[in-house]
N, C-alpha and C positions, 0 to 999 in steps of 0.2 A: 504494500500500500504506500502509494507516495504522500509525502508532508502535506497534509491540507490546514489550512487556519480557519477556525471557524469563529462567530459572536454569534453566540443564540440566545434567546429568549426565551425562557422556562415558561413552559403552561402553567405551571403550578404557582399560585399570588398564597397570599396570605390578608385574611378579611381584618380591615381595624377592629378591633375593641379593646377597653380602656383595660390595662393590667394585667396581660395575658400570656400565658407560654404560647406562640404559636404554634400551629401543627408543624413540626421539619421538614422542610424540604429538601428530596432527594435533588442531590447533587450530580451530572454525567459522569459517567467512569468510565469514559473510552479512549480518555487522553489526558495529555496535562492541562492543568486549570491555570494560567497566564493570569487570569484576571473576574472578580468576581463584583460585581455594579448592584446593589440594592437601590431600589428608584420608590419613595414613600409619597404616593399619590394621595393629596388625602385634605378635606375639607374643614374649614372650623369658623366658630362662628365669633370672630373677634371685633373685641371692643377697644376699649381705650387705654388699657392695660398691657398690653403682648410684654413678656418675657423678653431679655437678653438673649441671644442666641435661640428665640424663639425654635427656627424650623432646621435645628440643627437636634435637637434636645428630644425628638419622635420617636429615638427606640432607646428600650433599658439597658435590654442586652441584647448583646449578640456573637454567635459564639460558629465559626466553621471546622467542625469535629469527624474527623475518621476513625479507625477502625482503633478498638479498645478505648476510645476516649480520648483519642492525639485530638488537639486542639491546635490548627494551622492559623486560627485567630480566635480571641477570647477578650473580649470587653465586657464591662460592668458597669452601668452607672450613666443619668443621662451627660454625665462630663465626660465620659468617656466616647459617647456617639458623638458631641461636641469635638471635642480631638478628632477622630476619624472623619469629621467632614472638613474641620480645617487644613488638616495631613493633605487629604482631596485636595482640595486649592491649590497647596505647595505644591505637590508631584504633577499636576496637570495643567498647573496655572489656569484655573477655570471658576466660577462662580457655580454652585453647588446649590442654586435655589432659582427656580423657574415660578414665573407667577402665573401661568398659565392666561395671559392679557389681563390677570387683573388689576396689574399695576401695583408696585412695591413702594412702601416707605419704609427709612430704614431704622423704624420700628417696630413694623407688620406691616400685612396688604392693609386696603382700603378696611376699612370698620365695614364687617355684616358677613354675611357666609359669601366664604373668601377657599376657591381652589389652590392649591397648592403643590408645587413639584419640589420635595428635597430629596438632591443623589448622594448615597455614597457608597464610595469605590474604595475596592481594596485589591492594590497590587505590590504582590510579594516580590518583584523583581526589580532589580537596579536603574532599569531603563522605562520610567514610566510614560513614555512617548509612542512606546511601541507594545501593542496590547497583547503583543504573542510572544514577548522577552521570555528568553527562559534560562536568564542567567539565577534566577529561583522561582518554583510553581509549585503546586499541590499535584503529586502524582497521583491523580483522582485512579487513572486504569489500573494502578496495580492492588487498590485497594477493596476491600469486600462489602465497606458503607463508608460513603460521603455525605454530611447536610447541613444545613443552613439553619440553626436555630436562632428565633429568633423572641424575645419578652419584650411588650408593647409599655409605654409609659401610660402614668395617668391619663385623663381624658384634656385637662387643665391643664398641660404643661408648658401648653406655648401662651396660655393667657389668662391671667387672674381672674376674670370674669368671663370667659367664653370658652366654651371647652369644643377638643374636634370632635367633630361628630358622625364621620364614616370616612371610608378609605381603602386601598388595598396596596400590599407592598410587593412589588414585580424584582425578578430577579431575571441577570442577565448575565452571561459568561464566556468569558475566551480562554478559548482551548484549541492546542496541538492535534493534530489524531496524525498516524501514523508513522510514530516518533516512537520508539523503546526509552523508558527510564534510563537518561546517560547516568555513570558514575559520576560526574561532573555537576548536577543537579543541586542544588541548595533550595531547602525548604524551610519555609518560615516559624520561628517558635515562640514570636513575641509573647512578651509579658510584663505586666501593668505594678505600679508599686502607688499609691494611696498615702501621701502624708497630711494628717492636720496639722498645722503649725504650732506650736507650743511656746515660742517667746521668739525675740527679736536675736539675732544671729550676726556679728559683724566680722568682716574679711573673710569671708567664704568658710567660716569655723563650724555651720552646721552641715556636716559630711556622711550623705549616703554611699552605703557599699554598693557600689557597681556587681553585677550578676555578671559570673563568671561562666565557664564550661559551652560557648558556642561564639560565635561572631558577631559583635557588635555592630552594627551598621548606624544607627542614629538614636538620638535621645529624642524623644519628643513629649514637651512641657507643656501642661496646661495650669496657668496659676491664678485661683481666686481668690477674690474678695468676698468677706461674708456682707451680707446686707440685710436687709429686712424683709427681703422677698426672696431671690434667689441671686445664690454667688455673680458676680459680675467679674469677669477677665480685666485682669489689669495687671498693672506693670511697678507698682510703687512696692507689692509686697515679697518677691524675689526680685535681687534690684543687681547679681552678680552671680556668675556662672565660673565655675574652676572645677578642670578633671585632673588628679594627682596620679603620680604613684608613690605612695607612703613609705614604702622598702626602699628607694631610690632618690625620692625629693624629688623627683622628676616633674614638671608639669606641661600637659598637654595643650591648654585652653585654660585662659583666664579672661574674663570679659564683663563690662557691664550688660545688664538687660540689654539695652539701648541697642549696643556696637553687636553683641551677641544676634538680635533681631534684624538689624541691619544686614550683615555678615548674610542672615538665612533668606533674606530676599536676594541679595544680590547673585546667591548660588542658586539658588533655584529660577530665576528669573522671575519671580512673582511681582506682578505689579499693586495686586496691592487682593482688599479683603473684602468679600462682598456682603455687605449688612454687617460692620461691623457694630460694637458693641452700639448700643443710644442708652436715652434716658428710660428710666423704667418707668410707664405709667404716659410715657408720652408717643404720641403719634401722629405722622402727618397727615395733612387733609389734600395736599397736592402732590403729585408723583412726584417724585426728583427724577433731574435728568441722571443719563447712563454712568455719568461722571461718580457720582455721588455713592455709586452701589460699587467700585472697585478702586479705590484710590487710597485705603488707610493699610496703615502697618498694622497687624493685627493687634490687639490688645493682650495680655497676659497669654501667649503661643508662644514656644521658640523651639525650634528642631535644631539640634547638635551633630552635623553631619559628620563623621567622624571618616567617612570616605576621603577626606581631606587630607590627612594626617595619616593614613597608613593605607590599606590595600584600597584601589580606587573602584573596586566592584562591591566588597565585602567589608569595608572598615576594619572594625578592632579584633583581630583572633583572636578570644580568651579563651579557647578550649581549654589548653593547657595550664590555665590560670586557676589562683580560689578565689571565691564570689572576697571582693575587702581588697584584691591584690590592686585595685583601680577606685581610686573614689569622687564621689559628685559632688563639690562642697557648692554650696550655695551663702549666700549672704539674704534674710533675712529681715525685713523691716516693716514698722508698721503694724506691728500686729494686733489682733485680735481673734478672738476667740470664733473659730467656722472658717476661718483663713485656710486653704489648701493648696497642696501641690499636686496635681497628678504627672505622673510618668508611664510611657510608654517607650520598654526596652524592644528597639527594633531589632531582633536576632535571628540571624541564621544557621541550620545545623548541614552537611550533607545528606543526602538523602542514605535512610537506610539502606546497609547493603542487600535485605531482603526483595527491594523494590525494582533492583537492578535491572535494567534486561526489559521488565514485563511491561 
């Protein structure tokens, strides 16, 4: 069989409702999975109110798991779907929210039952320009069960007083066929680390252990503010970025927020952030021009491309390492109490040698 590339369209949706394990959806297994697009169609009835990162904030979890329970991706939390739609941005340089003509403010659509398009994508490979990269993918063929679980947020997440009210969530995917599992193959093992803040931290002296045992490829930070409503992204409460080695004194990266976020646009060519953060509770009554929905640096995001600095496909090889032998110091300010940091350790391992071949 020769190399075919294919993007297909799963028949299989999954219905809104408020709080819900979805049913799984079976995944293809006839080739490798390059790339996997969840697309959340889905209506609400918004007031004057909408949420920060409103139509980013639609799923709880979501988790893509094969055979014993390997999880090729695994988030938790709607800050976590928040990250995975601004990661999207970054790697695609794309706006991740469709207003289906009903016109966007960039606090919510228009006030009243309002359709709504938010995508997100998730591609395990280096090259996210090209949807068939398979410098890493999910070798869905060699496996016995691939699927897409997915847990639905409240009904009220995107708006204090208007909750969504039906929807379905389409799933979409590229894949290889006629391609054997190269040894060559890296597959994706990220995983997530959850910090509250606890007090104010100065010259990068509050220091997480970096996860050892696979390939580091990038850090990717989401940092909130607590509020009265819900966390808002912002930039005043990690305010500096340092990766050590402790055994060595060695340092990798040291940076403000600032030069740190700067640094991640400039590498990825992102122009800028579509809907980024507004005021809570306010909303406009006139469309903004195109200008308006992509031109900021994001607020409390910042991805740590560590491709940079050591292998140019695959970043930091820490197989050989122990989780402590690399650490993440951050600097700290501002605090209060509901303050957080989320992380997502972008890792890669090779692909089992069982998978080889098939």
């Amino acid at each position: 069989m020769d190399k075919i590339k294919i993007i297909k369209r799963l028949t299989a949706t999954n219905t809104w409702a408020a709080s819900t394990d979805m049913t799984p959806i079976d995944l293809p297994r006839e080739g490798l999975i390059t790339e996997v697009t969840i697309r959340a169609n889905l209506t609400a009835t918004l007031t004057a109110a909408a949420y920060d990162d409103w139509f980013r904030r639609v799923i709880q979890n979501i988790k893509i798991e094969g055979d014993g329970g390997r999880a090729y991706l695994g988030m938790s939390g709607t800050q976590l779907s928040t990250l995975l739609s601004l990661w999207g941005e970054a790697n695609h340089k794309m706006p991740t929210i469709h207003s289906n003509g009903a016109g966007i403010a960039l606090a919510a659509p228009d006030v009243g039952s309002t359709a709504f398009t938010s995508v997100f994508k998730f591609h395990p490979g280096s090259n996210p320009h090209d949807p068939f990269d398979l410098s890493a993918a999910i070798p869905a063929k060699a496996l016995s069960t691939l699927q897409a679980k997915l847990t639905s947020t409240a009904a009220a997440v995107t708006d204090a007083a208007g909750n969504i009210t039906a929807g379905t969530f389409n799933y979409e995917i590229a894949e290889v066929l006629g391609v054997p599992t190269p040894p060559s193959l890296m597959v994706p093992v990220g995983s997530t680390l959850g910090y509250a803040h606890t007090a104010n931290f100065s010259d990068f002296s509050y220091e997480i252990d970096i996860p050892a045992g696979a390939w580091l490829r990038s850090i990717i930070m989401l940092i909130r503010d607590d509020t009265a409503t819900v966390p808002r992204r912002k930039d005043d409460e990690v305010t500096g970025i340092r990766i050590r080695k402790p055994k060595t004194g060695q340092i990798v990266l040291e940076q403000n927020i600032y030069e740190a976020k700067q640094a991640m646009m400039s590498r990825y060519g992102w122009v800028g952030c579509a809907g980024d953060v507004g005021p809570i509770g306010a909303i406009a009554t006139i469309r903004p021009a195109p200008e308006s929905l992509q031109s900021m640096v994001p607020a409390g995001f910042v991805i740590i491309d560590l491709r940079q600095f050591f292998d140019q496909r695959y970043g930091l090889d820490l197989r050989a390492y122990q989780t402590g032998d690399y650490k993440l110091g951050l600097t700290i300010a501002n605090y209060a109490a509901g303050d957080s940091t989320t992380i997502y350790w972008d890792q890669l391992l090779p692909v089992e040698p069982q998978y080889v071949g098939k």
